[in-house]
C-alpha positions in Angstrom: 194.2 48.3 46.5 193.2 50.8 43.5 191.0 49.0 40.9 194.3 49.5 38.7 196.2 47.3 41.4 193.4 44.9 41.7 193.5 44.0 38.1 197.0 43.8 37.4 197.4 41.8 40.0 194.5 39.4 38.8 196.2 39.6 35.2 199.4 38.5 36.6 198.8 35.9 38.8 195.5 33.9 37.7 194.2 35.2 34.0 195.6 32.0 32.0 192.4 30.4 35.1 190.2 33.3 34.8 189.9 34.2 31.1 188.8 30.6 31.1 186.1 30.3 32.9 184.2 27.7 30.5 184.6 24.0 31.3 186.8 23.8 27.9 188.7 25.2 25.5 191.7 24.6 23.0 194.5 26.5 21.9 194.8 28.1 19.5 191.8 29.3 18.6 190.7 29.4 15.6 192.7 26.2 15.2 194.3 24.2 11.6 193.3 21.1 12.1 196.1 19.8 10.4 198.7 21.1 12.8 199.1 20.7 16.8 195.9 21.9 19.4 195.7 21.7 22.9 192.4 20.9 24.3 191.7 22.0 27.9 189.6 20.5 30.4 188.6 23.0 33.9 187.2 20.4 36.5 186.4 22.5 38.9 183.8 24.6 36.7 182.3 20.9 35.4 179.0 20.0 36.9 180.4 16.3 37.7 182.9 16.7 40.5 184.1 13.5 41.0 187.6 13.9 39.6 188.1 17.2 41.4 191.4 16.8 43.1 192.6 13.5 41.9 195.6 12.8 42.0 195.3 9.5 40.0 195.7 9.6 35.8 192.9 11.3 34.3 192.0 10.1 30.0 190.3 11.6 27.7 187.0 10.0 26.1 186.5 11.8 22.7 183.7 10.6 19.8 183.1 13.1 17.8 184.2 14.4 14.8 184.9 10.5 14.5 184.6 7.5 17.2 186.5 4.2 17.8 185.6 2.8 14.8 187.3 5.1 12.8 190.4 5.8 14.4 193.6 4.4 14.2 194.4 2.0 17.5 196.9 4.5 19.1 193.9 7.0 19.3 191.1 4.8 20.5 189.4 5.5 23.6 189.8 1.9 24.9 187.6 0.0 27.6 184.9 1.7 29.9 187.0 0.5 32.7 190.5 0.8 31.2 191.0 3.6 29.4 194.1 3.7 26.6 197.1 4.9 28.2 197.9 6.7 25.1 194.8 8.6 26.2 196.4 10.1 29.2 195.8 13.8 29.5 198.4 16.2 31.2 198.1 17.5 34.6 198.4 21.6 33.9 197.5 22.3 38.2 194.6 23.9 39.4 192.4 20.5 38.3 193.1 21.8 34.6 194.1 18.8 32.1 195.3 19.0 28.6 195.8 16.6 25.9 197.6 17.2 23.1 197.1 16.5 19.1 196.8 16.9 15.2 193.0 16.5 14.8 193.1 15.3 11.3 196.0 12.8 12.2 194.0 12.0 15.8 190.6 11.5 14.5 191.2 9.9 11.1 189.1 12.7 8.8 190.0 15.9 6.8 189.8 19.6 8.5 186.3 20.2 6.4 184.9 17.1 8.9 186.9 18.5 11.9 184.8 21.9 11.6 181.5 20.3 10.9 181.0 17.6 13.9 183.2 20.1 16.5 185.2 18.3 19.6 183.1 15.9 21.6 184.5 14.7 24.7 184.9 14.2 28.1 187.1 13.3 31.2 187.4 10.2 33.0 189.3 7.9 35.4 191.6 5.1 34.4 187.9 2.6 34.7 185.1 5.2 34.7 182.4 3.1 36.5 183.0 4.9 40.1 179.6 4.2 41.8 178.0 3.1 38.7 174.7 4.3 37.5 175.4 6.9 34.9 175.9 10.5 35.1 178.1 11.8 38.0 178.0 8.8 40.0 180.7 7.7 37.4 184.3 8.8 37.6 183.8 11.3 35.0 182.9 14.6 34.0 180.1 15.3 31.8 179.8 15.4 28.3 181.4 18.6 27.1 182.4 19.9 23.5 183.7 23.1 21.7 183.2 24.4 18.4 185.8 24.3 16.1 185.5 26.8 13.7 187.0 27.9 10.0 189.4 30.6 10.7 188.4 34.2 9.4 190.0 35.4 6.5 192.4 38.3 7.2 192.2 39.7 10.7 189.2 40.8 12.9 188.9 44.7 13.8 187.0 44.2 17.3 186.6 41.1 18.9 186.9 39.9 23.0 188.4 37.3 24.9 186.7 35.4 25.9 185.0 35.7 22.8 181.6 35.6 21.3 179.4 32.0 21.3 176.7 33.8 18.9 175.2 36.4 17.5 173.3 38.0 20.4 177.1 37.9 21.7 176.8 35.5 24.8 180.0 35.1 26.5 181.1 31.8 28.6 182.4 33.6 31.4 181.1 35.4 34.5 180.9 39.1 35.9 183.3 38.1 37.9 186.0 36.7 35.6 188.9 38.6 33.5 187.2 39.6 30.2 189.4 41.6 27.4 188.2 43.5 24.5 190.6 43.4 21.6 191.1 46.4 19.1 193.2 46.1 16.0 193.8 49.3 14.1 195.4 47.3 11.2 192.3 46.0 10.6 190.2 49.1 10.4 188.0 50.3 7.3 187.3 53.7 8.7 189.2 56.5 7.1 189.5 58.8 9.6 190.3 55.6 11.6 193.3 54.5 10.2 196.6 54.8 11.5 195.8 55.7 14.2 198.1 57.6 16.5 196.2 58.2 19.9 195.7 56.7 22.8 192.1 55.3 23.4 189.8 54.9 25.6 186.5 52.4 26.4 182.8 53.8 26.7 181.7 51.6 29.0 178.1 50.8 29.7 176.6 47.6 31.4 173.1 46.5 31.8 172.5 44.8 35.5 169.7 42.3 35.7 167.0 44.3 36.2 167.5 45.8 33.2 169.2 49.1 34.7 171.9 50.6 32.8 175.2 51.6 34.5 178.0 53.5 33.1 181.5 54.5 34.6 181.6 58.0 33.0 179.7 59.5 30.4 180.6 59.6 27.0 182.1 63.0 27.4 184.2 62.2 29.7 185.1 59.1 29.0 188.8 60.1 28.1 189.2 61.9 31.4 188.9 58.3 33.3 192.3 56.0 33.4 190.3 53.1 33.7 188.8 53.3 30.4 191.7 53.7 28.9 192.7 51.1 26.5 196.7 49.7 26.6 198.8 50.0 23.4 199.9 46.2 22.9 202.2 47.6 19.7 201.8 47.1 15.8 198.4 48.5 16.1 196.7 46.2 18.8 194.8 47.8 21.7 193.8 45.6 25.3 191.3 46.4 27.1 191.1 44.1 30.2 188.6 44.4 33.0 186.9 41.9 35.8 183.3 43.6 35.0 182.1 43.1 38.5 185.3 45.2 39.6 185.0 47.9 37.4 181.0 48.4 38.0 181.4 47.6 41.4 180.5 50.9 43.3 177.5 50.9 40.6 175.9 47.7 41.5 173.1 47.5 43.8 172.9 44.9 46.3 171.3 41.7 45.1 171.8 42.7 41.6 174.2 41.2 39.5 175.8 42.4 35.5 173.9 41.1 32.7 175.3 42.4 29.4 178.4 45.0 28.9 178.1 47.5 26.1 181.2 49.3 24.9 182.6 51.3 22.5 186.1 52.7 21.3 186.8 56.0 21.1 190.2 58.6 20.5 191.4 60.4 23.7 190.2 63.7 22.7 187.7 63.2 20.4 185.1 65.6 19.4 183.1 63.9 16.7 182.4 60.3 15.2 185.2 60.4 12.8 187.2 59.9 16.1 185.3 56.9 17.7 185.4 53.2 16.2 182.4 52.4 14.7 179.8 49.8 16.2 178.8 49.2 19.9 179.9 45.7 21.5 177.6 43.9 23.5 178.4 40.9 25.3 176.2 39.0 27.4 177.1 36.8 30.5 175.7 33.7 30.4 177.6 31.6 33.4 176.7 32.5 36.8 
């Protein structure tokens, strides 16, 4: 299969799994709190495996941005060992669970608390005890929580998905997941930029764990490799969607493994930086 096939097939069949490859996430994201999100527990990449392929209800357990005490009774997490049923989280397959709500409505506070004290939460069985003892011996996951950030104003010329934790740009994913660089032209300050009309393409660098760098092409060529090419999504967008370890994969040595990817944007053609996008994008693995 040609690395083309391989990720097209990946895209179509598992990237709603792959491009998640932390423990948890909502949707959307950024979120209002004041309208509907979706927050998403993965079991199977939580340390605590002892709900991994229940069958059995699964509840969320959620204190922050506001516990029990705050809450209204329909959203209170209920007993240890008998969880709310209004709790209940939704069986998405694949030991994914979901739960649904308004977060301002759910946890009893405004959105500016809602950004401040993030999601705090976790996973359990209907009585959570298990074999008693704490930690995983319990019927539950670990702790877990996501950050729930104030939406950008206006949109965002570069960013990735999965995107960025910080500023060194750590990523919650692995080599070996779906990762997708996001281009929007609509959003570009760059004169020369603007508007434009060509297809583009993806200098890609990566830097393996011995601190080696590895590139698919050079920058030269870089248009001459259908790879690197970036896919028109309309209205301006660009996608650029890889599985790093795939795209690398004739470059990596044995027992070596990608740390960081390094890329920039550039016009099919191009001959000097009025034709590239401005700024190189690092994003550093930080799951195994």
């Amino acid at each position: 299969m040609t690395m083309k096939n391989t990720i097209l097939a990946y895209l179509l069949f598992f990237l709603p799994v792959a491009m998640m490859a932390q423990k948890a996430w909502i949707d959307p994201d950024p979120i209002n709190p004041d309208d509907s999100v979706t927050i998403f527990i993965d079991i199977k990449k939580c340390e605590c495996q002892s709900l991994l392929g229940t069958t059995e209800p699964v509840y969320l357990w959620t204190w922050l941005p506001a516990g029990d005490e705050d809450r209204d009774a329909d959203f209170k997490n209920g007993q240890w060992t008998a969880s709310n049923p209004l709790m209940e989280m939704k069986s998405e397959g694949n030991d994914i669970w979901s739960f649904k709500m308004i977060p301002t409505e759910f946890y009893n506070v405004d959105a500016a608390t809602v950004y401040d004290k993030d999601f705090h939460f976790l996973a359990k069985s209907l009585d959570g005890t298990g074999a008693g003892g704490g930690g995983c011996d319990e019927a539950k996951t670990e702790d877990l929580s996501i950050a729930v950030d104030p939406p950008t104003s206006g949109p965002i010329k570069v960013r990735a998905f999965p995107d960025k934790l910080d500023a060194e740009g750590s990523i919650a994913t692995t080599q070996d997941d779906v990762f997708t660089l996001i281009y929007d032209n609509k959003a570009e300050d760059k004169v020369t930029m603007q508007n434009n009309d060509k297809p583009l393409y993806v200098y890609a660098r990566a830097n393996l764990t011995n601190g080696n760098e590895i590139k698919i092409a050079t920058l030269k060529k870089v248009d001459e490799t259908p790879e690197l090419k970036m896919t028109d999504m309309g209205d301006g967008v660009f996608h650029f969607s890889i599985i790093p370890s795939e795209l690398f994969k004739d470059l990596i040595p044995a027992g070596q493994k990608l740390d960081q990817l390094r890329l920039q944007i550039v016009q099919e053609g191009w001959t000097t930086a009025d034709q590239t996008v401005d700024g190189i994008y690092t994003y550093v693995f930080v799951c195994d």
